[in-house]
Structure formats: structure tokens, C-alpha cells
PDB file of N, H, CA, C and O in Angstrom:
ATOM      1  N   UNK A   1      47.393  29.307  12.462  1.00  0.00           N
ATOM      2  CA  UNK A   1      47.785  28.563  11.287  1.00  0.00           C
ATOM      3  C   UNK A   1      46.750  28.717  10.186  1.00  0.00           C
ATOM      4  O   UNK A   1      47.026  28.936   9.007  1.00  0.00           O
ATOM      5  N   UNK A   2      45.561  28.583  10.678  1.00  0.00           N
ATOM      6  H   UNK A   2      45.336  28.405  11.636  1.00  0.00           H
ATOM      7  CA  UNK A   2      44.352  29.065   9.656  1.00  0.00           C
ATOM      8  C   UNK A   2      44.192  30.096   8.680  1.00  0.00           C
ATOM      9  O   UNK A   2      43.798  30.139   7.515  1.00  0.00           O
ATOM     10  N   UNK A   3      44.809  31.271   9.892  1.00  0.00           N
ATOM     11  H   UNK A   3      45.129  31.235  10.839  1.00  0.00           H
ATOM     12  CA  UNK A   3      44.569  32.801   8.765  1.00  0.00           C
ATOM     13  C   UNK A   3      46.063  32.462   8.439  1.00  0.00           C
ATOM     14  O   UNK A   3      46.099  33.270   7.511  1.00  0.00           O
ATOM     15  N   UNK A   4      46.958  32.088   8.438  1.00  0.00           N
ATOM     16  H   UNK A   4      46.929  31.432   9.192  1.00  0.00           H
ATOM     17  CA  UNK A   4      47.921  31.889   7.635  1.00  0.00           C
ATOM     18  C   UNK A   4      47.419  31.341   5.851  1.00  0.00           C
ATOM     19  O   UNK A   4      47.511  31.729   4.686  1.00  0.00           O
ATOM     20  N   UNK A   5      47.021  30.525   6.436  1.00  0.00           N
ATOM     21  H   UNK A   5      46.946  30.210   7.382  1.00  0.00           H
ATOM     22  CA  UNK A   5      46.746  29.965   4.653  1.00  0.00           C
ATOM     23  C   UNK A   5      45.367  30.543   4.415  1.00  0.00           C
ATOM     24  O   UNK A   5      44.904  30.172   3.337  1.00  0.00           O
ATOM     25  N   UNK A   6      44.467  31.459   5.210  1.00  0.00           N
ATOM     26  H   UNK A   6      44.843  31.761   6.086  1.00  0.00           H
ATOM     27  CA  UNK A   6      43.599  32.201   4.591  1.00  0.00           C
ATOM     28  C   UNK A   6      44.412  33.510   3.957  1.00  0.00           C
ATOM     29  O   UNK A   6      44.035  33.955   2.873  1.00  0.00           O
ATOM     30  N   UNK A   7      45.342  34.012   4.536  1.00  0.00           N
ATOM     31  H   UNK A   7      45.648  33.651   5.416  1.00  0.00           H
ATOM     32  CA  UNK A   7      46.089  35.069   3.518  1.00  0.00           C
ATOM     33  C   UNK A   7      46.976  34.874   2.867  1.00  0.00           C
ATOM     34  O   UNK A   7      47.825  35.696   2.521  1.00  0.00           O
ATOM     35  N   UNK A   8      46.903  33.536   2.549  1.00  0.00           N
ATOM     36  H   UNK A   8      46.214  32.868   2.829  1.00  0.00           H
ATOM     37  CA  UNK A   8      48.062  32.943   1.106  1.00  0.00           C
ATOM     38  C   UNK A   8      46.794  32.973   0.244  1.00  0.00           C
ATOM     39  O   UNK A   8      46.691  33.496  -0.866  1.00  0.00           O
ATOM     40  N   UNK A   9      45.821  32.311   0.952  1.00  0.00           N
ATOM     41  H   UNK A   9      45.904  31.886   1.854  1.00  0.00           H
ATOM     42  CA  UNK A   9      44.725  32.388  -0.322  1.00  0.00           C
ATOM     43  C   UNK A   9      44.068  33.648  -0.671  1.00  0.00           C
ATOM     44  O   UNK A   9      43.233  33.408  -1.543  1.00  0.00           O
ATOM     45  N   UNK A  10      44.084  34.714  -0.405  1.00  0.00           N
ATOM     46  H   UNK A  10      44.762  34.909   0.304  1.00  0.00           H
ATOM     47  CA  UNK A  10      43.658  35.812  -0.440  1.00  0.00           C
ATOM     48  C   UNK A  10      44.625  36.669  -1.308  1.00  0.00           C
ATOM     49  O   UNK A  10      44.259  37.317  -2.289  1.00  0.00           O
ATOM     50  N   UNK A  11      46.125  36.589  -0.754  1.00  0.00           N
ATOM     51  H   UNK A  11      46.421  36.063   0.043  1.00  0.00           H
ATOM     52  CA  UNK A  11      47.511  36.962  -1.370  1.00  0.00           C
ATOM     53  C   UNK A  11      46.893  36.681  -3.307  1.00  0.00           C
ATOM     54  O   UNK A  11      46.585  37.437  -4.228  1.00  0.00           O
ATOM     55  N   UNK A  12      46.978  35.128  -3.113  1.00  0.00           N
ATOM     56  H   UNK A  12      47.227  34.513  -2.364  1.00  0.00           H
ATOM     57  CA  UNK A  12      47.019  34.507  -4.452  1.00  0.00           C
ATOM     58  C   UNK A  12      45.674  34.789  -5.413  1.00  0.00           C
ATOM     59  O   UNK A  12      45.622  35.119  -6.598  1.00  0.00           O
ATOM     60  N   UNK A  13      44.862  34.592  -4.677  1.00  0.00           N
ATOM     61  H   UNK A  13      44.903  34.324  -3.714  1.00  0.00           H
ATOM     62  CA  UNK A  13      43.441  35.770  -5.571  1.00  0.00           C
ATOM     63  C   UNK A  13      43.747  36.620  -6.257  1.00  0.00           C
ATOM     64  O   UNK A  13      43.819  36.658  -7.486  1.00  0.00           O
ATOM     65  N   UNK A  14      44.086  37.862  -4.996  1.00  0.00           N
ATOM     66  H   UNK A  14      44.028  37.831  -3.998  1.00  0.00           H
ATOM     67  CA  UNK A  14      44.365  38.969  -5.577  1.00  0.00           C
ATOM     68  C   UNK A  14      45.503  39.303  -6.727  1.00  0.00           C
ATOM     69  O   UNK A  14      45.376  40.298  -7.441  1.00  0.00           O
ATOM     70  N   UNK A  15      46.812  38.251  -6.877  1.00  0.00           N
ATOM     71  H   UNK A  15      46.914  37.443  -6.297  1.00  0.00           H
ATOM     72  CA  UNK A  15      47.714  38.342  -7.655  1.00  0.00           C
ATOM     73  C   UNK A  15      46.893  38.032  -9.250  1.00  0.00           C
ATOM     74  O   UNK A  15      46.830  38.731 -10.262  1.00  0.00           O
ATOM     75  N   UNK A  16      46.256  36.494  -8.887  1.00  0.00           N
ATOM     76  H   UNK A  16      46.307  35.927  -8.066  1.00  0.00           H
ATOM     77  CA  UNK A  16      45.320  35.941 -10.147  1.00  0.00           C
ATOM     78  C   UNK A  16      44.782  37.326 -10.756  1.00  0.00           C
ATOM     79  O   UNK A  16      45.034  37.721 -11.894  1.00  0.00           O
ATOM     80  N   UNK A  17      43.927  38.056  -9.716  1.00  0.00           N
ATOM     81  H   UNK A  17      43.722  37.735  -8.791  1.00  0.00           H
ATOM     82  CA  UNK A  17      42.968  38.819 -10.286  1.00  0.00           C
ATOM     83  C   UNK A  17      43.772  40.124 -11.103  1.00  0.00           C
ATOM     84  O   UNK A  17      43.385  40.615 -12.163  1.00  0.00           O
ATOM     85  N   UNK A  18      45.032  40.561 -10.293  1.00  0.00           N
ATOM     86  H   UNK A  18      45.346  40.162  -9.431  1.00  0.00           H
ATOM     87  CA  UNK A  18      46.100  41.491 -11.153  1.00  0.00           C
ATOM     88  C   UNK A  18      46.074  41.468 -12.505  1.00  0.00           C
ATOM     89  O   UNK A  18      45.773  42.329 -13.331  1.00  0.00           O
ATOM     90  N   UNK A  19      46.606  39.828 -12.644  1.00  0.00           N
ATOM     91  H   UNK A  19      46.851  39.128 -11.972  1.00  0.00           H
ATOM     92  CA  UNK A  19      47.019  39.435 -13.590  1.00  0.00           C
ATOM     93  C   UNK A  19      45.965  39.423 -14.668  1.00  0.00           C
ATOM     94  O   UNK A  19      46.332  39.624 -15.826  1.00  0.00           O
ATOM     95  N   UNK A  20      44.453  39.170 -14.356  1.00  0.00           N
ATOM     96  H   UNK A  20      44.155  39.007 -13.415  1.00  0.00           H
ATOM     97  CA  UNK A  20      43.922  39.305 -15.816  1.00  0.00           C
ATOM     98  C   UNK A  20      43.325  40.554 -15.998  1.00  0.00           C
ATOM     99  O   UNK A  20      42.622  40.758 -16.988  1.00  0.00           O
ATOM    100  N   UNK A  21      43.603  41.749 -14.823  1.00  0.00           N
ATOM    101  H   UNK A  21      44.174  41.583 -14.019  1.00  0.00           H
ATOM    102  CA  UNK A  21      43.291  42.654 -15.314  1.00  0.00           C
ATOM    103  C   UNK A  21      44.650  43.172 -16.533  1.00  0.00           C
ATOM    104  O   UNK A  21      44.316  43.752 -17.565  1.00  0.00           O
ATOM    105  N   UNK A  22      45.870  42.928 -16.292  1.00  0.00           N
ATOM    106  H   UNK A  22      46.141  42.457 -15.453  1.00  0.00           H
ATOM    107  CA  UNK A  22      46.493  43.314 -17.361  1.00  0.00           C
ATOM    108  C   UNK A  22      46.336  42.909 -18.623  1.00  0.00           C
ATOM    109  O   UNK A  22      47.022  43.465 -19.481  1.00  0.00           O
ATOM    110  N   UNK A  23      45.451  41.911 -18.989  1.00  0.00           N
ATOM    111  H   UNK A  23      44.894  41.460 -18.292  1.00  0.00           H
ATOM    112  CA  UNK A  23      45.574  41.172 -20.146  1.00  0.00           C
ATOM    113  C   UNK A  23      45.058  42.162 -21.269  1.00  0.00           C
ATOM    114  O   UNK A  23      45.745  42.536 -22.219  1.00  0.00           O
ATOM    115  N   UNK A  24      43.673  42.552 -21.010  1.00  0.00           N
ATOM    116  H   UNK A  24      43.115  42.248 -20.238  1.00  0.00           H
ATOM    117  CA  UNK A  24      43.172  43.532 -22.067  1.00  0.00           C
ATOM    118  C   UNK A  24      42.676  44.423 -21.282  1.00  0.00           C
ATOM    119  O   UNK A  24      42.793  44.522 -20.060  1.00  0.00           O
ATOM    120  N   UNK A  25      41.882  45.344 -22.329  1.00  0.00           N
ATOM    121  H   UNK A  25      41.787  45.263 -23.322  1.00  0.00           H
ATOM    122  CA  UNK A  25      41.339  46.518 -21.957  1.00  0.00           C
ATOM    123  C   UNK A  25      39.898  46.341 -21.709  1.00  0.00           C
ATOM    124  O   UNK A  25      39.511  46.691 -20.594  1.00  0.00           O
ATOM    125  N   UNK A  26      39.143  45.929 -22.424  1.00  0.00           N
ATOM    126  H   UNK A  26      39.458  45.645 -23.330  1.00  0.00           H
ATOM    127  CA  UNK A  26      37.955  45.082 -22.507  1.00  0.00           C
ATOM    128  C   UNK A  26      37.543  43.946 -21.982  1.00  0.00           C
ATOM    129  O   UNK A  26      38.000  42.953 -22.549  1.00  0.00           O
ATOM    130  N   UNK A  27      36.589  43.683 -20.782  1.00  0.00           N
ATOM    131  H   UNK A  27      36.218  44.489 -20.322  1.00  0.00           H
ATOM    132  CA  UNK A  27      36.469  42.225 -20.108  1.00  0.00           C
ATOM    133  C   UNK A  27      35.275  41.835 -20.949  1.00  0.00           C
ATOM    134  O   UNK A  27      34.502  42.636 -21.474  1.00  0.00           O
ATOM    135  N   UNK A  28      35.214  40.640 -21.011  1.00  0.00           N
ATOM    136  H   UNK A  28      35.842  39.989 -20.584  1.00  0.00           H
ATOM    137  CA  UNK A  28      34.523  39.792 -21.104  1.00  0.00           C
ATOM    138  C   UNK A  28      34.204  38.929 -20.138  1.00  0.00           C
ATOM    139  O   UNK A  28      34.835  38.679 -19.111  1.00  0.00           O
ATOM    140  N   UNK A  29      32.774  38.303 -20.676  1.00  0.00           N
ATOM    141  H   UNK A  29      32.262  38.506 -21.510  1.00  0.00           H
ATOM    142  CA  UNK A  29      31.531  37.716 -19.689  1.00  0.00           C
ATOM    143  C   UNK A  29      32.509  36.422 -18.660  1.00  0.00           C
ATOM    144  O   UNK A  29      31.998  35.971 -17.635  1.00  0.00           O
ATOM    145  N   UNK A  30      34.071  35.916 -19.179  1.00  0.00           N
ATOM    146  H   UNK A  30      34.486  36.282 -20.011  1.00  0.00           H
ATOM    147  CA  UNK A  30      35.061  35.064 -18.337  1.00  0.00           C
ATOM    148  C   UNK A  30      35.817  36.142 -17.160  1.00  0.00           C
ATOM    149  O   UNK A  30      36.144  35.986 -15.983  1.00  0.00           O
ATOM    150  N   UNK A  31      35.884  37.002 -17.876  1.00  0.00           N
ATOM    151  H   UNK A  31      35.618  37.130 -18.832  1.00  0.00           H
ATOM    152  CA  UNK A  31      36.900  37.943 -17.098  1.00  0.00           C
ATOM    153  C   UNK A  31      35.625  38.567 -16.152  1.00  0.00           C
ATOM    154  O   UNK A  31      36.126  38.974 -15.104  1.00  0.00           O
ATOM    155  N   UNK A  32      34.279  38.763 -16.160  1.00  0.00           N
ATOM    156  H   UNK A  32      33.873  38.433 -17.012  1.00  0.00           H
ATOM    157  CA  UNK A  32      33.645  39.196 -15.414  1.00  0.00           C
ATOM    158  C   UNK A  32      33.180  38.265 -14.250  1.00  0.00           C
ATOM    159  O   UNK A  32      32.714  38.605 -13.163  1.00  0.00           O
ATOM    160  N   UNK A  33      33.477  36.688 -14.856  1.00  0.00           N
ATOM    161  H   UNK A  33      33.856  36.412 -15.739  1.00  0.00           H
ATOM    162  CA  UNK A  33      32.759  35.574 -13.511  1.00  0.00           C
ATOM    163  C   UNK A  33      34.222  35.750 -12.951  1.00  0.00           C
ATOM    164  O   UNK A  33      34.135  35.930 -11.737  1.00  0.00           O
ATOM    165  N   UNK A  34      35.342  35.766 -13.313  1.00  0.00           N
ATOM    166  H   UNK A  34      35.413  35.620 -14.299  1.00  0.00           H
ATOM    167  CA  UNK A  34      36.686  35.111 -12.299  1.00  0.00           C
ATOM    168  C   UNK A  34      36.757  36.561 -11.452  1.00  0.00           C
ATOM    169  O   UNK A  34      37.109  36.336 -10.294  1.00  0.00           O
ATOM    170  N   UNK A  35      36.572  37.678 -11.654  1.00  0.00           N
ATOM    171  H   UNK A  35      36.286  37.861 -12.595  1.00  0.00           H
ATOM    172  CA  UNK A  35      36.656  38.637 -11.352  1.00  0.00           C
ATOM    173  C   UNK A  35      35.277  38.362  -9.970  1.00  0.00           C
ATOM    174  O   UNK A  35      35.838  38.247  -8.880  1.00  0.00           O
ATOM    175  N   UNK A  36      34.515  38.307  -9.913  1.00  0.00           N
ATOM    176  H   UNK A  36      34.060  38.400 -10.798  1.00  0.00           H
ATOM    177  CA  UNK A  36      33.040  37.878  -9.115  1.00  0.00           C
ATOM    178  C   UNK A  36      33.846  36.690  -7.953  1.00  0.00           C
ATOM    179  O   UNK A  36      33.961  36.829  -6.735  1.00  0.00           O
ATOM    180  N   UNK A  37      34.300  35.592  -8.768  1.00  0.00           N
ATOM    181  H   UNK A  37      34.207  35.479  -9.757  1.00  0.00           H
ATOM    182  CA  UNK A  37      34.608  34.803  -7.874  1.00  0.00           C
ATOM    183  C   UNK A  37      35.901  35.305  -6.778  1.00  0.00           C
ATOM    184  O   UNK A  37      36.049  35.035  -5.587  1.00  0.00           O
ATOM    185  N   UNK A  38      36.537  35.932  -7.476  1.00  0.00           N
ATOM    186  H   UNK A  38      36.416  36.151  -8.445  1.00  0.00           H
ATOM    187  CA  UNK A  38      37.922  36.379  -6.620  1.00  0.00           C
ATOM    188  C   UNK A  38      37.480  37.331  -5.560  1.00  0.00           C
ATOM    189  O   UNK A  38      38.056  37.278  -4.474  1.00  0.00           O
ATOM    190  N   UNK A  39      36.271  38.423  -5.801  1.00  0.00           N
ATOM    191  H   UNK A  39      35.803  38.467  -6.684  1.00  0.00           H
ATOM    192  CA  UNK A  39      35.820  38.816  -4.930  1.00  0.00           C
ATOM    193  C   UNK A  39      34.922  38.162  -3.895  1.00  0.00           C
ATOM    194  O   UNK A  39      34.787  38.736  -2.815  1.00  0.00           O
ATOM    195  N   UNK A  40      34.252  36.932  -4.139  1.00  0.00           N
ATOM    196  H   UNK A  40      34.362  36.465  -5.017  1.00  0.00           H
ATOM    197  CA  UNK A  40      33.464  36.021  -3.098  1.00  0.00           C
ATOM    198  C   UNK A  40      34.450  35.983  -1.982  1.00  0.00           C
ATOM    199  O   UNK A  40      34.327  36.246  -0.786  1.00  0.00           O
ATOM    200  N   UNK A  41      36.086  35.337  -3.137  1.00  0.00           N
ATOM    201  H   UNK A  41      36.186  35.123  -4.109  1.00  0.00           H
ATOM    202  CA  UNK A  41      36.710  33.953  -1.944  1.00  0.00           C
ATOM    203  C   UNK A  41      37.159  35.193  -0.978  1.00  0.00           C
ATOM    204  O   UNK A  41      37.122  35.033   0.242  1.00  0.00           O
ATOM    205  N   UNK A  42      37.753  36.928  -1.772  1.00  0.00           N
ATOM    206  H   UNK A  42      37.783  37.059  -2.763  1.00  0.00           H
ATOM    207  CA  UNK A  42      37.965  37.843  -0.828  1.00  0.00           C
ATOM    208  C   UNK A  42      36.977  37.613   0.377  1.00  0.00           C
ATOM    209  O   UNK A  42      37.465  36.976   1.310  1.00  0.00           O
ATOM    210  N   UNK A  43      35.415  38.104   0.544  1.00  0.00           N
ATOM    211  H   UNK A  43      35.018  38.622  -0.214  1.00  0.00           H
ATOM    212  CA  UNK A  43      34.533  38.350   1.250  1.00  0.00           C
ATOM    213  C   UNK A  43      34.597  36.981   1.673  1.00  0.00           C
ATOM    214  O   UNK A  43      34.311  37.100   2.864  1.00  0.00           O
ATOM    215  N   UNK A  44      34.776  35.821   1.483  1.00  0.00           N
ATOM    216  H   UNK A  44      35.009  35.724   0.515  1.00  0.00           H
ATOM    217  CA  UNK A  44      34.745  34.806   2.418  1.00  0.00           C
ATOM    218  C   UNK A  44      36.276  34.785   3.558  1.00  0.00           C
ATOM    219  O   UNK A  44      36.366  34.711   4.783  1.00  0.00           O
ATOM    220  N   UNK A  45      37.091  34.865   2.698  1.00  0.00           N
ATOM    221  H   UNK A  45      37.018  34.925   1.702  1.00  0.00           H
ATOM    222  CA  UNK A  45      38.411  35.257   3.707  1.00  0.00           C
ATOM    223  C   UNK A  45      38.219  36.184   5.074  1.00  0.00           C
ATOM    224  O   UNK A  45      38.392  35.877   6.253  1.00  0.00           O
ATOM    225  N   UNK A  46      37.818  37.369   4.498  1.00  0.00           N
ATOM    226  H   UNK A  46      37.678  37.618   3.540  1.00  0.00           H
ATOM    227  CA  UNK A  46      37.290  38.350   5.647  1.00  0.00           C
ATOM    228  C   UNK A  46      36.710  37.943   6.897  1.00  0.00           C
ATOM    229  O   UNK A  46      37.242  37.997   8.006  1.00  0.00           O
ATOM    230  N   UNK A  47      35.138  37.375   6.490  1.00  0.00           N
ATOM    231  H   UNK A  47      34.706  37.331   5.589  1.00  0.00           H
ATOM    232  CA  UNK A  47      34.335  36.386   7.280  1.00  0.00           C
ATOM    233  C   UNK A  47      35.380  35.710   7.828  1.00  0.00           C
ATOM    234  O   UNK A  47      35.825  36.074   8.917  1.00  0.00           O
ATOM    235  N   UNK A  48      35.760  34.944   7.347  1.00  0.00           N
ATOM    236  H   UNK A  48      35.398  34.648   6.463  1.00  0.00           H
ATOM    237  CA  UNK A  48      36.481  33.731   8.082  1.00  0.00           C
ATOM    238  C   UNK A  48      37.229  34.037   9.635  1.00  0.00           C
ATOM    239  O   UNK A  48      37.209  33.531  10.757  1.00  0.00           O
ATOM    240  N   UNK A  49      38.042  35.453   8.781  1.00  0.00           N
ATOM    241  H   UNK A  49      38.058  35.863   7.869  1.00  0.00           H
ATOM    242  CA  UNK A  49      39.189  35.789   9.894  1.00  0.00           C
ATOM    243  C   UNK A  49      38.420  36.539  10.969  1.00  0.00           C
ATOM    244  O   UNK A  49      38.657  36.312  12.155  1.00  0.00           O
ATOM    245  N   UNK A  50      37.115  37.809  10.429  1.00  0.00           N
ATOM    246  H   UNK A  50      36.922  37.994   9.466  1.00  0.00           H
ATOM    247  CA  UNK A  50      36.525  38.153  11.665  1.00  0.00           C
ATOM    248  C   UNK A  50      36.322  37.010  12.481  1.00  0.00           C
ATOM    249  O   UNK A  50      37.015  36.854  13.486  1.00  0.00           O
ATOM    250  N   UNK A  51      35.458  36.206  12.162  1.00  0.00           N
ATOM    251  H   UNK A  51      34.894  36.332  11.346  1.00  0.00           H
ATOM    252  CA  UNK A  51      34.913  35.185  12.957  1.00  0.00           C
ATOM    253  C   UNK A  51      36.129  34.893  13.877  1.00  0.00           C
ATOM    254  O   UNK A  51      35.950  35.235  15.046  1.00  0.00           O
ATOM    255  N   UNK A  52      37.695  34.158  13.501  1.00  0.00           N
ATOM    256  H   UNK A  52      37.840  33.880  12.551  1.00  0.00           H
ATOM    257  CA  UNK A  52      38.510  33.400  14.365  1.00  0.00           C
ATOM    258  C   UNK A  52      38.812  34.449  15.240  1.00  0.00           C
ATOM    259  O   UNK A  52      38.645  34.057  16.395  1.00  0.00           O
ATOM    260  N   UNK A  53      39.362  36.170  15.168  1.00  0.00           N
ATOM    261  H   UNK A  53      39.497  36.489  14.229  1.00  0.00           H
ATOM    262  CA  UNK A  53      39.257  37.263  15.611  1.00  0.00           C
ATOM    263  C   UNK A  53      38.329  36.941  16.845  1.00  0.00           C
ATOM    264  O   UNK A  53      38.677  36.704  18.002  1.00  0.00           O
ATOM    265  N   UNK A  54      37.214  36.987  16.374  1.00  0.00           N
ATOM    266  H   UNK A  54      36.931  37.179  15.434  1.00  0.00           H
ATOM    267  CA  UNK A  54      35.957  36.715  17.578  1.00  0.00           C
ATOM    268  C   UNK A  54      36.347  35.700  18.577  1.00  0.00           C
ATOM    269  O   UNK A  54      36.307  35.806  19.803  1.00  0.00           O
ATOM    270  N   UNK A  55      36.737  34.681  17.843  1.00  0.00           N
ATOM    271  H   UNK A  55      36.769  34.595  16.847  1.00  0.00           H
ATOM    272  CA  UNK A  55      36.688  33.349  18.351  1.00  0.00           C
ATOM    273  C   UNK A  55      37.714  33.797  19.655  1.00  0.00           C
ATOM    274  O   UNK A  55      37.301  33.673  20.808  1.00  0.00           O
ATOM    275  N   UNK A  56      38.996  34.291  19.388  1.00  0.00           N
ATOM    276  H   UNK A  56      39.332  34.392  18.452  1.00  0.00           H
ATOM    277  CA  UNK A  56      39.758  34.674  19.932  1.00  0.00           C
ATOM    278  C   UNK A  56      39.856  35.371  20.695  1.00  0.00           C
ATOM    279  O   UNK A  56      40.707  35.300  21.583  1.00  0.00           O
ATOM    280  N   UNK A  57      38.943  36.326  20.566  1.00  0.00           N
ATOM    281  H   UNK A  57      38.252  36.384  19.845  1.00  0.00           H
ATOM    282  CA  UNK A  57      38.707  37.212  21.768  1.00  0.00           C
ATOM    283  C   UNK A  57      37.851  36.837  22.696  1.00  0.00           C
ATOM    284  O   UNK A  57      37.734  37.403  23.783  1.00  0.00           O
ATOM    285  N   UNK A  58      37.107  35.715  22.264  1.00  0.00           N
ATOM    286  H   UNK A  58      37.202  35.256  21.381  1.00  0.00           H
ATOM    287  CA  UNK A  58      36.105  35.149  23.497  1.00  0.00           C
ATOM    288  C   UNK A  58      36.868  34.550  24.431  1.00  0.00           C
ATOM    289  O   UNK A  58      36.843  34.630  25.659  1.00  0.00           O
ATOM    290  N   UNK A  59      37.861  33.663  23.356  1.00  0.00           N
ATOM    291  H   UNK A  59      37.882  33.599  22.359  1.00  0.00           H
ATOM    292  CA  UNK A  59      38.612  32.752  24.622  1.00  0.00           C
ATOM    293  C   UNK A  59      39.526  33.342  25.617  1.00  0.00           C
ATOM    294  O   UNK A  59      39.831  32.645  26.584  1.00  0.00           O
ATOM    295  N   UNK A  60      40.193  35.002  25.465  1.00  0.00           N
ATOM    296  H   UNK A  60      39.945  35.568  24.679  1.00  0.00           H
ATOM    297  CA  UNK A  60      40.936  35.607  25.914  1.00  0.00           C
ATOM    298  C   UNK A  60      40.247  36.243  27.443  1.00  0.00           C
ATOM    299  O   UNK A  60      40.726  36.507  28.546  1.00  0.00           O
ATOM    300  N   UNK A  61      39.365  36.290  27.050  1.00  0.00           N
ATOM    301  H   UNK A  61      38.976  36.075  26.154  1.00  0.00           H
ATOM    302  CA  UNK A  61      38.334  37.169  28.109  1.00  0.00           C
ATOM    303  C   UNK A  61      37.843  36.138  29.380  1.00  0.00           C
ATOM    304  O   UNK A  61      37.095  36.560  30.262  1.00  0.00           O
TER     305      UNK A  61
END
């Protein structure tokens, strides 16, 4: 249920982040932090799911 709504939130990042790349051609110092942050919550998503991955394979074994 977890990585479920970790890849809605990941889904929805990445759509956000689509979206202001279409806006212009030129980023600015806003378009460069949301752009930073969308890549954190990515790299935190990742983490997250290796970890339950792990988690999961411990308990399987």
C-alpha cells in the first residue's frame, strides 16, 4: 500500500515537473528550486522503495 502512494507521488512530481518544463525556454532561479525539489522527492521515493524491497526480502527468507 506504501509504494502505492509512493508512485502516485512520484507519478505526480514528474507530471508537475513536465509541466513547467513546457512553460518557457529559459528557467529561472523558481523553475531551478522546483526542479531540485522534484528531483529530492524522486531520490527519496527510490530510497524509500529500495528499503521496503529490502524489508521484503528479509521477511521472505
Amino acid at each position: 500500500m506504501k509504494t502505492l502512494n509512493l508512485k502516485l507521488l512520484l507519478l505526480l512530481s514528474l507530471v508537475a515537473g513536465m509541466a513547467t518544463l513546457t512553460g518557457c525556454e529559459e528557467k529561472g532561479p523558481m523553475e531551478k528550486a522546483g526542479e531540485s525539489i522534484d528531483e529530492a522527492v524522486d531520490d527519496a521515493g527510490d530510497a524509500v522503495e529500495d528499503a521496503a524491497d529490502d524489508v521484503e526480502d528479509a521477511t521472505n527468507n
